[in-house]
C-alpha positions in Angstrom: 0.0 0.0 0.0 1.4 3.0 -1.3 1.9 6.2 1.9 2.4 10.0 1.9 4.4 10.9 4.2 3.1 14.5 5.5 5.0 16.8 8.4 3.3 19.4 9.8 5.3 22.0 11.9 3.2 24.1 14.5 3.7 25.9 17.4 1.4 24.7 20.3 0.3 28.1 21.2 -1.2 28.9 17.7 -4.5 28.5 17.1 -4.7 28.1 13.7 -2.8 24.9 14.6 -5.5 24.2 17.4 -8.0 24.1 14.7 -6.0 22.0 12.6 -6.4 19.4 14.5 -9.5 18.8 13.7 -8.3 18.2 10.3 -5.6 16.1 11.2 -8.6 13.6 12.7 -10.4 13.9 9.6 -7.0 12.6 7.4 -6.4 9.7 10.2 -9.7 8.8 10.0 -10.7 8.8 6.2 -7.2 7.7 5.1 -5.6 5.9 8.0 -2.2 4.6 7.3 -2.4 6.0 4.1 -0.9 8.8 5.5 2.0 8.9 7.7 1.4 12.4 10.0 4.8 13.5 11.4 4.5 16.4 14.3 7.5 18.8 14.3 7.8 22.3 15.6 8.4 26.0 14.5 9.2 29.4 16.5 6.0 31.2 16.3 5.4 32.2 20.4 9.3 31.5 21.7 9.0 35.2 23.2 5.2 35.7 23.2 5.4 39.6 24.9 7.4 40.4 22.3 5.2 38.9 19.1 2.1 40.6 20.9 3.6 44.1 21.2 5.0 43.5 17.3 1.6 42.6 16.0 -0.6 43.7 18.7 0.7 46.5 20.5 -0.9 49.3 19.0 -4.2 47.3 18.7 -5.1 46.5 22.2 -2.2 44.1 22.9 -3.4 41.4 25.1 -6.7 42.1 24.9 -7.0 43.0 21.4 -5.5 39.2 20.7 -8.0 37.9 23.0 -10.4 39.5 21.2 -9.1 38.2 17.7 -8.8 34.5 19.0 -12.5 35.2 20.7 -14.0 36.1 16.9 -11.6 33.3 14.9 -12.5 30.3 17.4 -16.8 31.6 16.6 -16.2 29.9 13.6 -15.5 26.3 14.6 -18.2 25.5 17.1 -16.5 21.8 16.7 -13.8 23.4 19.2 -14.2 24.7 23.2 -12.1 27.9 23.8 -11.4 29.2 27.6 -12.3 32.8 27.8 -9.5 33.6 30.0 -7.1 32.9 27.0 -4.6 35.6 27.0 -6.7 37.8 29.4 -5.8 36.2 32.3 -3.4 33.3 30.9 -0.6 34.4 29.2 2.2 32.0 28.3 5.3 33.5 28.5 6.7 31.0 25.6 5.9 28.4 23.9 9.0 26.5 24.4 8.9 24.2 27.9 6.1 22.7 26.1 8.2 22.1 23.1 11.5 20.8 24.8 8.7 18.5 26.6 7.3 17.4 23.7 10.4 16.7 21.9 11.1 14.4 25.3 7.7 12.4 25.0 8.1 12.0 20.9 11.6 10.7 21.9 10.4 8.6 24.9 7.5 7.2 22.3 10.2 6.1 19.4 12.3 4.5 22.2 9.7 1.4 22.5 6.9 3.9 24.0 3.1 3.8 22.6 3.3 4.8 18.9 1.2 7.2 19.5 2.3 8.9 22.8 3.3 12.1 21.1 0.5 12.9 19.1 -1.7 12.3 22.1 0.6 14.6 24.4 0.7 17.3 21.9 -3.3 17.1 21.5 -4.2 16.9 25.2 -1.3 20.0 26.1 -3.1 22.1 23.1 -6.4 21.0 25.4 -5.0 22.2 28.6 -4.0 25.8 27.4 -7.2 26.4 24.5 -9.8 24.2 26.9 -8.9 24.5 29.9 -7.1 27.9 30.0 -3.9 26.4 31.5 -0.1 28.0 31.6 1.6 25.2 29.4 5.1 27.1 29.6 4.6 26.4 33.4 6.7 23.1 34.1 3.7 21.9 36.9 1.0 22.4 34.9 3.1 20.2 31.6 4.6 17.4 34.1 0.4 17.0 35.3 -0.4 17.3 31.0 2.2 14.8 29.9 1.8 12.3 32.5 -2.0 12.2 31.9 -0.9 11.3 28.4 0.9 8.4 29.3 4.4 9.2 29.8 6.8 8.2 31.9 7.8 11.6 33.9 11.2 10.4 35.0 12.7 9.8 31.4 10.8 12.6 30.4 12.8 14.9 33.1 15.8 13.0 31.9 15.7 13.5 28.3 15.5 17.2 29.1 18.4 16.9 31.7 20.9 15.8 29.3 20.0 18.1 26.3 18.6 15.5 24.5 15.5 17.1 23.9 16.8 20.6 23.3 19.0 19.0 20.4 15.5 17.8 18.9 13.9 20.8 19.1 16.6 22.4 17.6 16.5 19.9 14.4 12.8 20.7 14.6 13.4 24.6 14.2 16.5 24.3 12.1 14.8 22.1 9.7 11.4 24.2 9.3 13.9 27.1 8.5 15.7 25.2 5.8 12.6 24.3 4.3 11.2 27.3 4.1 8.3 27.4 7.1 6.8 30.7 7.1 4.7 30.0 10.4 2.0 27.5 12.4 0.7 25.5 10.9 2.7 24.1 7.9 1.9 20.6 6.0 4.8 19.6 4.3 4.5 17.1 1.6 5.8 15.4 -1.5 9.5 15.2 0.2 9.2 19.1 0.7 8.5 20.2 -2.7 4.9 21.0 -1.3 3.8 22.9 1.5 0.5 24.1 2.7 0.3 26.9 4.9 -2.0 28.3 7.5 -5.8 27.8 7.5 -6.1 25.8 4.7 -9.4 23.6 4.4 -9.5 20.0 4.7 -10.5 19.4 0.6 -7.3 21.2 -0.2 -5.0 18.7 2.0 -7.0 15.7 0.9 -6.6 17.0 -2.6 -2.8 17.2 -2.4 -2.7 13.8 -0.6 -5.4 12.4 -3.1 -2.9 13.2 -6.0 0.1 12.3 -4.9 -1.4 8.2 -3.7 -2.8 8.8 -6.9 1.0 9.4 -8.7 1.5 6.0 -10.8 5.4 6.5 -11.0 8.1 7.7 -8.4 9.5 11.0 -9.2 6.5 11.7 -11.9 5.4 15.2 -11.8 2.3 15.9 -9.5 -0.6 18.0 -11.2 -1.8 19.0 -8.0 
């Protein structure tokens, strides 16, 4: 059976990547293992004060943001969203959740559950959108990532020893080599394809229709 292998970059703090996942259901369940899914990070809210005064600062700041997530998450019903979401809960960066991640996805291809990571990375996107939790505090991801599944002491040792900083790092380093402009990204088609921010599910199915449909390796893709 042929497989498209598809990475998708995201930062766990974006909601366009929040939404996404809701797509990502959708591919597992109409295409199964069809399609291999891939879950890789990018820098979108390492410094989050700073992003929000860049893009925000002279339009409310927090609360203008707030506001914005408030109007975007109105249009996916499908999806629960904490009001106190950068009111009252403001993440100061999105990367203890990363480096955590990175230790869980590690712990997971070490002889873990296969699918430890993708279920960490869905229920820590729960904790902060859902349940309006701090995921860059180190409680609140140790309580998110042990409900998950993982073991907490590797977890704290991966991240003791660098090993998941040197992940994350490949994670970031490789996003910027391929060309990543921001949360989320699909890669496909070995990179030559990427789809980029809130694109609807029939676009991704159509690019993952065409290339399972693709009769030869290496033939052009008219997708």
């Amino acid at each position: 059976m042929k497989t498209v292998a598809l990475t998708c970059f995201t930062d766990v703090l974006c909601v366009w990547a929040w939404i996404g996942e809701l797509r990502l259901a959708e591919l597992r369940r109409t295409h199964g293992e069809a399609v291999a899914v891939t879950q890789r990070f990018c820098n979108v809210f390492g410094a989050t004060a700073l992003k929000i005064q860049a893009n925000w600062g002279a339009k409310g700041g927090y609360e203008g943001f707030a506001g914005h997530l408030a109007h975007v998450m109105e249009g996916f019903p499908e999806l629960a969203a904490s009001p106190d979401l950068w009111r009252r809960v403001r993440p100061a960066s999105s990367l203890p959740a990363h480096l955590a991640l990175k230790a869980v996805q590690a712990q997971a291809a070490a002889g873990g559950a296969p699918d430890l990571g993708d279920r960490a990375i869905l229920l820590i996107r729960q904790a902060f959108f859902e349940q309006g939790r701090d995921i860059s505090a180190t409680s609140v991801l140790d309580d998110v990532i042990s409900a998950a599944g993982a073991d907490l002491a590797d977890v704290h040792a991966r991240l003791a020893r660098g090993e998941a900083h040197a992940a994350l790092m490949a994670d970031y380093q490789e996003a910027q080599a391929l060309g990543v402009k921001g949360s989320p990204s699909l890669v496909l088609n070995e990179g030559r394809q990427t789809l980029y921010g809130n694109v609807g599910f029939r676009v991704i199915e159509a690019n993952i229709a065409e290339l399972l449909r693709e009769p030869q390796a290496g033939a052009a893709s008219w997708c």
